[in-house]
N, C-alpha and C positions, 0 to 999 in steps of 0.2 A: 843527385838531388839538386845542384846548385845549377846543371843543365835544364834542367826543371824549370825552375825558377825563370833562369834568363829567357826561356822560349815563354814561359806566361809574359814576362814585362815587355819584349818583344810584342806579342802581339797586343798587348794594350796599348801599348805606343800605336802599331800601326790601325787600331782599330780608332783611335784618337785622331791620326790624322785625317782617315779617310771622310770620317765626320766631320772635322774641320772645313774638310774640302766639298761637301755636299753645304755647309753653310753659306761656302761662295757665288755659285751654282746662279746661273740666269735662268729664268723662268718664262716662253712664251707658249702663251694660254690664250684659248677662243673658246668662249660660251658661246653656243646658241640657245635662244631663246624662241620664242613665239607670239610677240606681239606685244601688247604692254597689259599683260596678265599679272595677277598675283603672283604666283610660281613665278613667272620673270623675274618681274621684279625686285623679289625676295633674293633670288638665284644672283642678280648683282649686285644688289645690299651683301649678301654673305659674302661672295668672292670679294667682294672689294675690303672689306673688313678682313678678312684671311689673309689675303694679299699685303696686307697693311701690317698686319701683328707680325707675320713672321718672315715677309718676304721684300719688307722696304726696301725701295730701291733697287731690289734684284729680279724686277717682271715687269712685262710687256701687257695687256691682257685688253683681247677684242672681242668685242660682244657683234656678234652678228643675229638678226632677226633672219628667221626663214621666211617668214613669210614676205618681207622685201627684197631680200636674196637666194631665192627658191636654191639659186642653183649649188651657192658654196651647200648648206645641206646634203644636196645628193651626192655631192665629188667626197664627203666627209662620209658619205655612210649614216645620215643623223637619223636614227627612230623613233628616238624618244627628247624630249626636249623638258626644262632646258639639260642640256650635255655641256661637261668642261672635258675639253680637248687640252694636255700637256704637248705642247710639241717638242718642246726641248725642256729640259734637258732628257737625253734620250734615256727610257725607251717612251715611247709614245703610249698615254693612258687617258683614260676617259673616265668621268665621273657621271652618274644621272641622279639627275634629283634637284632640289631648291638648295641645296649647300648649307643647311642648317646644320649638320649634325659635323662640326670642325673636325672632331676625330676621323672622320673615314673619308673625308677630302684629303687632308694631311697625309694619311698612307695610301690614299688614292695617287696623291700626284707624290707618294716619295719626298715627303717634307719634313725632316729633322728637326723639330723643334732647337731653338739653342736653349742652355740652361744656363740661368742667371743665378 
């Protein structure tokens, strides 16, 4: 029983840490967008705001237009637009859409809220 025990507290410790360490975590991010559309727009209003609540100071984040830079687009694979591109921290993840909906950004790019 008390082996028990110690393997639960065990991994609650190291499930704490690893958290800890996802909070320190640098973030570099490239939206592409399409022009200065609504949807753009929106899509760096959101990311900017996201970035700000849960990621001050721990991200990079470039907004590239395809339509002035055809070419990063294609070296990216980009279909749908606007797209957020995670480059680091790894693994590499994509979001599509305007970034309204902060829930499924956050587990899009693997973002652990901290809890206050």
């Amino acid at each position: 029983m008390e082996n028990e025990s110690t393997n639960n507290s065990s991994e609650a410790f190291e499930q704490a840490i690893s958290i800890s360490e996802l909070d320190d975590r640098y973030y570099c991010l490239r939206l592409y967008i399409a022009g200065t559309t609504i949807h753009s727009i929106r899509a760096i209003e959101n990311i900017k705001r996201i970035c700000e609540g849960y990621l001050q100071g721990r991200y990079e984040l470039e907004v590239i237009d395809v339509y002035q830079q055809p070419g990063f687009g294609k070296q990216e694979n980009i279909l749908a637009v606007p797209t957020l591109i995670k480059r680091l921290p790894p693994p590499l993840q994509r979001v599509i859409g305007d970034m309204s909906k902060t829930e499924k950004v956050l587990v899009g790019l693997d973002i652990v809220p901290k809890k206050t």
